[in-house]
C-alpha angles and dihedrals in degrees: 000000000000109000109253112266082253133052108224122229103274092049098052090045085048094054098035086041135033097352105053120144088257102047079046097065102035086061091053084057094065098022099040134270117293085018133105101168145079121296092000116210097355101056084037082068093037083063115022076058084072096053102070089227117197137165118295096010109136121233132188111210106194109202097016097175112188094352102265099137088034101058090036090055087050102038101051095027111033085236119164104238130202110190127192140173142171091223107082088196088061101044084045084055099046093046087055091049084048099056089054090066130088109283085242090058086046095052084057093055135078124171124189141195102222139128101236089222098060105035125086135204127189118276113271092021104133142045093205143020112207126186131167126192082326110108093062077081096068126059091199095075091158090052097049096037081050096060099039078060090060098049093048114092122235096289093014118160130235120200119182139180121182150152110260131171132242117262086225121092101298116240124249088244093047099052083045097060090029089063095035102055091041098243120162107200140175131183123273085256089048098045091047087052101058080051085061101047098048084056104267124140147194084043115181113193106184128178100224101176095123097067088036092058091047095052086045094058086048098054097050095047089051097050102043096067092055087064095125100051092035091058098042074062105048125356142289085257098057090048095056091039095055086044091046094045096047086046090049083050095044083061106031078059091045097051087041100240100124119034133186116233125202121192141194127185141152140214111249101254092229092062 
């Protein structure tokens, strides 16, 4: 699927904005390299251990970045693995990352330039949709959701990470970050709720903050002491803005503003 000739608005404002090369980058240095997402490698092999993953099952990761889960999928499964995502400087990233493989681990991989909302794949196409801290992005969570139905095939799996807000009275600081950035959240009841009533089942709609504010905590305590090499890399600013924003997130979890959400649903088998 070729990019359209014109980048909409959201993905102009994602790659001029908070997903340049540089910020990109920056972000594989605390998360892991190829990862841009919570957790990285470790919390990729938490979920995709709920998929029951095998050789020649197809997956749909929506919001691949730069390829992690992907590669991982196709790597330590043999998965067949579409990857799209609205950030061009992601998917550029990912396709580099992907060349350097075995032509037998490229052949497995496939990264687009698309805006989810707006693709379309055949009905039955896929095993498994996969999407990690990606949604908040879109404000249409039952369209989405609804086609992801479709593609799935009968007894497909969907597995979803993503950023959610507390059901208490929000924070200054967290409506504040929530607007800026463009997010559009709901709570994890919430969130489970629109997966029931596009027809999905066996939904599991798990808080899983706890563990988010531990691997937070990780990661920043990991990071902080490779200042100086980070820097030498990068600059003194993008060190300070990744502490400052893991120490904003740290607080907008504690004080249970922002919340992280983890779901698990399946196609109904007679569909």
């Amino acid at each position: 699927m070729a990019a359209p000739a014109a980048q909409n608005a959201s993905q102009q404002f994602l790659d001029d904005n908070q997903y340049t090369r540089n910020n990109i980058l920056r972000y594989e240095k605390i998360f892991g390299e190829t990862f841009v997402s919570t957790g990285g490698l470790q919390t990729t092999q938490e979920f995709c251990g709920r998929l029951n993953l095998s050789p020649g099952q197809r997956v749909l990761d929506v919001g691949v970045g730069t390829g992690g889960s992907a590669f991982f999928m196709a790597r330590q499964f043999g998965c067949h693995v579409t990857g799209v995502d609205l950030s061009k400087n992601m998917v550029d990233i990912a396709e580099e990352r992907r060349r350097q493989l075995s032509p037998e681990l490229q052949s497995l991989l496939e990264f687009q330039v698309g805006d989810v909302t707006k693709v379309d794949y055949p009905a039955g196409s896929f095993d498994v949709v996969y999407t990690r801290d990606t949604v908040l992005h879109i404000a249409d969570k039952a369209a989405l959701y609804a086609n992801c139905l479709r593609w799935l095939r009968p007894a497909g799996i969907l597995l979803v990470t993503d950023y959610c807000q507390g059901d208490r009275t929000l924070s200054e600081q967290f409506v504040k970050y929530r607007d800026q950035r463009g997010y559009h959240l709901l709570t994890v009841p919430q969130y489970g709720e629109v997966l029931r009533k596009v027809g999905f089942q066996d939904v599991e709609a798990i808080d899983n903050s706890a563990s988010f504010l531990d691997i937070l905590r990780a990661e920043l305590d990991k990071f902080v002491p490779q200042k100086e090499e980070f820097v030498k890399e990068f600059s003194q600013k993008d060190f300070d803005d990744i502490v400052s924003g893991w120490t904003a997130k740290i607080e907008r979890v504690s004080e249970g503003s922002q919340t992280w959400g983890l779901f698990v649903a399946r196609k109904p088998k007679d569909e």
